[in-house]
RONU-204788 format. One line per 10 residues: number of its first residue (from 1); their letters; for each residue x, y, z of N, C-alpha, C. Coordinates in steps of 0.05 Angstrom, whole numbers, plus 5000, padded with zeros to 4 digits. Layout:
residues N
NUM = A = X:Y:Z:X:Y:Z:X:Y:Z | ...
//
This chain:
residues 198
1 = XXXXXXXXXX = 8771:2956:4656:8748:2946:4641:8750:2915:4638 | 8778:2898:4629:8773:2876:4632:8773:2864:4656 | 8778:2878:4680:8767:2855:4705:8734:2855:4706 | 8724:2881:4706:8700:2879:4704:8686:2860:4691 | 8695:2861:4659:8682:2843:4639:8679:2815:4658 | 8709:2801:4665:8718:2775:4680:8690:2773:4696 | 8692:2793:4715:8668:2791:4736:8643:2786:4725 | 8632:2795:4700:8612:2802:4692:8604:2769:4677 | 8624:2752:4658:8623:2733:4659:8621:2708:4682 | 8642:2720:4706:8629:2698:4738:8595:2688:4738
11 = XXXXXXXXXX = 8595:2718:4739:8559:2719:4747:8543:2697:4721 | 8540:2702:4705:8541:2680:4678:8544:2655:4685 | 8573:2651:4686:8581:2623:4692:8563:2616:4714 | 8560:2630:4740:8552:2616:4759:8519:2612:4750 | 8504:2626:4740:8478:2610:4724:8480:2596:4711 | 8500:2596:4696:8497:2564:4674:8503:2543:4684 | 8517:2546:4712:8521:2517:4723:8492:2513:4743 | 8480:2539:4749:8453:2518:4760:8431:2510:4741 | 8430:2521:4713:8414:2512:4695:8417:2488:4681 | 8452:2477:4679:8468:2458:4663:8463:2439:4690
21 = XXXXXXXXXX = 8472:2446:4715:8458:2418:4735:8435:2415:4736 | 8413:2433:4736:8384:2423:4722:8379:2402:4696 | 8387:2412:4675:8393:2396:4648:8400:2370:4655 | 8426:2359:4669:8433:2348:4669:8415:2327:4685 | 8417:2332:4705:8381:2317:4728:8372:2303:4719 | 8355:2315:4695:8334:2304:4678:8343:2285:4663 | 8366:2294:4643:8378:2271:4632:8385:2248:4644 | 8399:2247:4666:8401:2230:4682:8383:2219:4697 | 8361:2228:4690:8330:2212:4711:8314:2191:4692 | 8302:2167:4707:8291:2155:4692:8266:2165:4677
31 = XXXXXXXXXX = 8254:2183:4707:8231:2186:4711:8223:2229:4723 | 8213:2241:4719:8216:2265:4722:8191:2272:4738 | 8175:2249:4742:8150:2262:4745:8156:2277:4780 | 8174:2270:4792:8178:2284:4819:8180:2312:4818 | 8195:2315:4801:8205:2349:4781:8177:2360:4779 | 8171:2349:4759:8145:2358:4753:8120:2371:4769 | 8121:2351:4794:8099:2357:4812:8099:2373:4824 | 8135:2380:4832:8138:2398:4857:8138:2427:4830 | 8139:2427:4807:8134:2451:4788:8100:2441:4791 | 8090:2432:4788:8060:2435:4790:8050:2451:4813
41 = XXXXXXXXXX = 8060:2447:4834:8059:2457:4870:8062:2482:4868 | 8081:2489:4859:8092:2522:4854:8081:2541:4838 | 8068:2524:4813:8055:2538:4791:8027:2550:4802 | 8018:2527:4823:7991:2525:4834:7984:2549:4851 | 8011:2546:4869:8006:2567:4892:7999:2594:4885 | 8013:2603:4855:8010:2634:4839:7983:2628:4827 | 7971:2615:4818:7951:2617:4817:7928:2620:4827 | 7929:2611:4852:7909:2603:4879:7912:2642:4882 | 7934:2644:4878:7939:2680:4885:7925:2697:4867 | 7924:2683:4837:7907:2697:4821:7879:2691:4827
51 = XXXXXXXXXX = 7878:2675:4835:7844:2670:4841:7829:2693:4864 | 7846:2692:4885:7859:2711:4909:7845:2737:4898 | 7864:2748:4882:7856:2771:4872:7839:2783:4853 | 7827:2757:4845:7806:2765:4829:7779:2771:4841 | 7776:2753:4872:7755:2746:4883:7755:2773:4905 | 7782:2794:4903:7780:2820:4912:7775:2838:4899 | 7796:2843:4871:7782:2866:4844:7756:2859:4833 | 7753:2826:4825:7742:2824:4807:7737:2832:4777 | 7767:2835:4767:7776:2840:4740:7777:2813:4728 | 7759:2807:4715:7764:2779:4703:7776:2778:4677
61 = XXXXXXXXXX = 7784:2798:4668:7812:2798:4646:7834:2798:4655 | 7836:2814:4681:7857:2805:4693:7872:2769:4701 | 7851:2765:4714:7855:2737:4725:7838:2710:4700 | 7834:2713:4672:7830:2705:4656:7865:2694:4644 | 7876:2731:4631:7906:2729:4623:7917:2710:4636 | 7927:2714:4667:7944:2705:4683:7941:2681:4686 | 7920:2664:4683:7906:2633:4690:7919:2616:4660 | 7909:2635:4639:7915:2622:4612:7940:2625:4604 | 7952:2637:4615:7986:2650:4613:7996:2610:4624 | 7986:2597:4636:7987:2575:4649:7977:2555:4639
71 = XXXXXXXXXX = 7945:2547:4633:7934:2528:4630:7928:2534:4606 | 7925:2550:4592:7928:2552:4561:7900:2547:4558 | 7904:2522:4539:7865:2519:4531:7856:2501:4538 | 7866:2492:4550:7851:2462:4570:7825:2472:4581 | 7817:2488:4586:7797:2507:4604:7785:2516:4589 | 7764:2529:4583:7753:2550:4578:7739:2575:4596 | 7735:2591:4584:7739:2618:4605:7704:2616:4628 | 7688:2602:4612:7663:2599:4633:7676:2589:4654 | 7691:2560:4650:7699:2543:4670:7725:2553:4682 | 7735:2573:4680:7760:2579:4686:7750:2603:4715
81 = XXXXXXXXXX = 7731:2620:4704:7714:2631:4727:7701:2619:4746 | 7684:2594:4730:7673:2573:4752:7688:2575:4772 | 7716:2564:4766:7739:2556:4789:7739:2568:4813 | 7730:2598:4812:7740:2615:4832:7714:2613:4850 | 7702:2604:4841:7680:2602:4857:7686:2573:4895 | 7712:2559:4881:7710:2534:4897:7733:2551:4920 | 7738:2533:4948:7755:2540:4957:7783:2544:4950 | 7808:2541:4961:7823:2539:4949:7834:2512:4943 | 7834:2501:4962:7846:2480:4967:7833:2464:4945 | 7800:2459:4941:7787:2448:4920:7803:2465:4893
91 = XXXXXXXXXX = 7804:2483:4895:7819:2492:4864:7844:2478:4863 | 7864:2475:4872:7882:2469:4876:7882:2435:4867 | 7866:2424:4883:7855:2387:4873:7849:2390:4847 | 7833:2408:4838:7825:2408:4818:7839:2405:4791 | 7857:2439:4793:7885:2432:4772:7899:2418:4774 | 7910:2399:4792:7923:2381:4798:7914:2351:4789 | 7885:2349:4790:7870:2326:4778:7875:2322:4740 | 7868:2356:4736:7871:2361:4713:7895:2350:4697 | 7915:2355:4708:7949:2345:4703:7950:2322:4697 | 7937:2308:4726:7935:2274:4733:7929:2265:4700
101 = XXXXXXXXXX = 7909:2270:4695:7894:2260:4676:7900:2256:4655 | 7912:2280:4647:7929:2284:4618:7954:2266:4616 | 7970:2267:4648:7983:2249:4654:7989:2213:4642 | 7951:2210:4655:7951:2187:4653:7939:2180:4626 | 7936:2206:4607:7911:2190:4583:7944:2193:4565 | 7966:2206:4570:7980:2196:4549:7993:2165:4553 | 8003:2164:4577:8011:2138:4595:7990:2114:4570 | 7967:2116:4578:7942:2098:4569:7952:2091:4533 | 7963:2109:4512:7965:2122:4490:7994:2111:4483 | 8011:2112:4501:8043:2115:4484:8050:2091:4507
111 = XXXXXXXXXX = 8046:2088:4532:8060:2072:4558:8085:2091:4563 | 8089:2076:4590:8106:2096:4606:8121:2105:4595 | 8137:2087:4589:8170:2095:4584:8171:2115:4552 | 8149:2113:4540:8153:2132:4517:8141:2158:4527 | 8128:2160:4547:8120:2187:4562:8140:2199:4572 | 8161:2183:4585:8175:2193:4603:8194:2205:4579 | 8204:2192:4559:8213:2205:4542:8207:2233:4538 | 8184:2234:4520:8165:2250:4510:8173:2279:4538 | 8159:2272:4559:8160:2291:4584:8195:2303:4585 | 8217:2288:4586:8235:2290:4585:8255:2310:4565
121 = XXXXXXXXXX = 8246:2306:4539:8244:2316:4514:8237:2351:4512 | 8209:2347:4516:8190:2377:4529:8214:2389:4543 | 8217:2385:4564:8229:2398:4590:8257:2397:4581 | 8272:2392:4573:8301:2396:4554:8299:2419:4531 | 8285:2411:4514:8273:2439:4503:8272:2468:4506 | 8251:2455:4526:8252:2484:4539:8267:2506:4564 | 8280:2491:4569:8310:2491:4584:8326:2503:4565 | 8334:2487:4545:8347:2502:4518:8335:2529:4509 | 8322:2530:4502:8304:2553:4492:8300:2580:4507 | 8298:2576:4534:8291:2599:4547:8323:2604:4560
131 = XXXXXXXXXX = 8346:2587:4567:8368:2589:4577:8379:2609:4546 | 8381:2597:4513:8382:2619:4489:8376:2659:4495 | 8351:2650:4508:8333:2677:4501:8355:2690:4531 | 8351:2682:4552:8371:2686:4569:8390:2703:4568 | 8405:2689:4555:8433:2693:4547:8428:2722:4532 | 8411:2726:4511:8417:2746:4493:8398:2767:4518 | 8382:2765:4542:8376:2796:4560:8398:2801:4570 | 8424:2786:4586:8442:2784:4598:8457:2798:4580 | 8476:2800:4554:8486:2806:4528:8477:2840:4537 | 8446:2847:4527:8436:2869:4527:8449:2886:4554
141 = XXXXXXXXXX = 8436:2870:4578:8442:2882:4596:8472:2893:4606 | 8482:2877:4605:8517:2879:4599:8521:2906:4585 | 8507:2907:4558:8515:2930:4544:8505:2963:4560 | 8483:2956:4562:8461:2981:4574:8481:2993:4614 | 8487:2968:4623:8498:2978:4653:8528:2984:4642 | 8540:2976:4620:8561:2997:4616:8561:3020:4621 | 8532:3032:4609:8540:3063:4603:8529:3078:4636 | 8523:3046:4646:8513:3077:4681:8535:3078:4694 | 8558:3066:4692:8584:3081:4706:8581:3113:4699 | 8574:3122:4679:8581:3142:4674:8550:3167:4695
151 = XXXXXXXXXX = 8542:3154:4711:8524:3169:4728:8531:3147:4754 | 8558:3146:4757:8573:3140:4789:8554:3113:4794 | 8547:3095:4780:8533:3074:4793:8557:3048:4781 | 8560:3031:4811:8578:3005:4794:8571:2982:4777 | 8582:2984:4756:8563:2967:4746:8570:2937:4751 | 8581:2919:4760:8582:2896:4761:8556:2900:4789 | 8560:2913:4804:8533:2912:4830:8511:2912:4814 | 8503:2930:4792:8483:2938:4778:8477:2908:4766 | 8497:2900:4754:8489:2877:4734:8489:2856:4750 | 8497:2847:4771:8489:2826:4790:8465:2823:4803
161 = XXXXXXXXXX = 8453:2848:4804:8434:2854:4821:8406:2845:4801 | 8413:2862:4774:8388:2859:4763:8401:2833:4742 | 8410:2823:4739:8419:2795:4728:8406:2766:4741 | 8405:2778:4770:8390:2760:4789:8359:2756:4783 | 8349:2777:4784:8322:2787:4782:8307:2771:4745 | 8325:2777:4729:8330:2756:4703:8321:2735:4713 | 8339:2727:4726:8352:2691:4727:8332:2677:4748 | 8317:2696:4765:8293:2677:4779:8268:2679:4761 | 8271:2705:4747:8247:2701:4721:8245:2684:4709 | 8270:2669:4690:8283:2643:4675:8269:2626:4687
171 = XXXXXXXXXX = 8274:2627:4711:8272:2594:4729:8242:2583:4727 | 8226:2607:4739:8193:2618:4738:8190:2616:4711 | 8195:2615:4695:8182:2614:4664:8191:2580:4645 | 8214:2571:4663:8219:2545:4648:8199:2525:4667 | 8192:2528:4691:8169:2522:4711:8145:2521:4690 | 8131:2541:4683:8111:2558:4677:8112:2537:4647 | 8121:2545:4632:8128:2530:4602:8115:2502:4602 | 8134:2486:4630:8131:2464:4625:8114:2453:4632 | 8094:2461:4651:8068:2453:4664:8042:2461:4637 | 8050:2489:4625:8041:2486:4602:8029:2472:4580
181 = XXXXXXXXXX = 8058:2467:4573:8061:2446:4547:8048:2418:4554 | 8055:2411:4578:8050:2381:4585:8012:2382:4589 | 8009:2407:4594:7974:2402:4605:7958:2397:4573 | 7968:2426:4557:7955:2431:4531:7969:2408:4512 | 7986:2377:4522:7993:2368:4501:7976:2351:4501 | 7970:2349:4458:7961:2323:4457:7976:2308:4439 | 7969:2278:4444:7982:2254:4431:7969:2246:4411 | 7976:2240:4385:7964:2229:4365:7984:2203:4356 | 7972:2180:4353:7980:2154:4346:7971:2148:4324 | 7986:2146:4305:7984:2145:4276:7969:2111:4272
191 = XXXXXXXX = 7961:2096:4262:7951:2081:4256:7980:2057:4237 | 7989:2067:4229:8014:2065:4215:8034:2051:4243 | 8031:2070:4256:8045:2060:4280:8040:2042:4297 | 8015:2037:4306:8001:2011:4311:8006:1987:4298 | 8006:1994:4274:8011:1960:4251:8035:1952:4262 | 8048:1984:4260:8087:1963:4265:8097:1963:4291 | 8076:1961:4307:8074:1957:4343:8067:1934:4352 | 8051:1918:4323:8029:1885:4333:8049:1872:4322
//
């Protein structure tokens, strides 16, 4: 039982060192927006897929959820259907413009370098947060593939296997989060803060 355990921690360790060399990246970057884009690229493509499939069922609760699961409330749902109407590629410009913008109206609001903070901050966060929640399915799971030895299944295979399946979810959801937060954020500049800025 304790080699297993050993093993069962490997698997662990070896995600925390690609989540903790993520973490680290960022801290170490001036600038993130490269990060960012290529998670904008990826976020896009699953969507272009929800669009995909809506323009075949045509369940627009379906492909409502799944859109706002993403863009949150930047959109509203007339304009969120509009979308599907464009090609893809125009959808694609589209949310991507969208980003731009928000991008650039905090840029306009705070200047770079307190964005890049700000952006930096976000995405540490939530790194933290979802790597937490992580930890305690992994915990569970550990407990639950104990007991399938006892129906001839191994469990370090068991728990590697679906540990994995976790851990690209994680990845896909700290992606997902952060394209989120950054679209639906807004900036408020206190007035207070201005005085002691002139």
């Amino acid at each position: 039982i304790r080699k297993t355990l050993i093993k069962f921690d490997d698997v662990m360790n070896d995600q925390r060192q690609v989540v903790f060399g993520q973490r680290l990246k960022i801290l170490k970057s001036e600038n993130i927006s490269e990060t960012l884009q290529s998670f904008l690229n990826e976020v896009i493509i699953n969507l272009v897929k929800e669009k995909n499939d809506y323009e075949k069922k045509n369940d627009k609760t379906i492909y409502l959820n799944a859109i706002k699961n993403i863009t949150g409330n930047i959109l509203n749902d007339d304009e969120l259907v509009a979308l599907t109407n464009v090609s893809d590629k125009e959808y694609d410009k589209k949310l991507k413009d969208i980003f731009k913008l928000k991008h650039q109206e905090r840029i306009k609001l705070i200047g770079v370098a307190e964005n890049n903070d700000i952006e930096k901050r976000i995405f540490l966060q939530i790194i933290d947060f979802s790597w937490r929640s992580h930890l305690q399915y992994l915990e569970q799971l550990r407990q639950v593939i104990g007991l399938r030895s006892y129906g001839q299944k191994d469990p370090l295979s068991e728990f590697k296997k679906e540990s994995f399946i976790l851990f690209e979810g994680l990845l896909e959801k700290i992606k997902t989060d952060v394209i989120k937060f950054l679209l639906n954020l807004n900036i408020v500049v206190s007035q207070e803060k201005k005085v002691e800025n002139k």
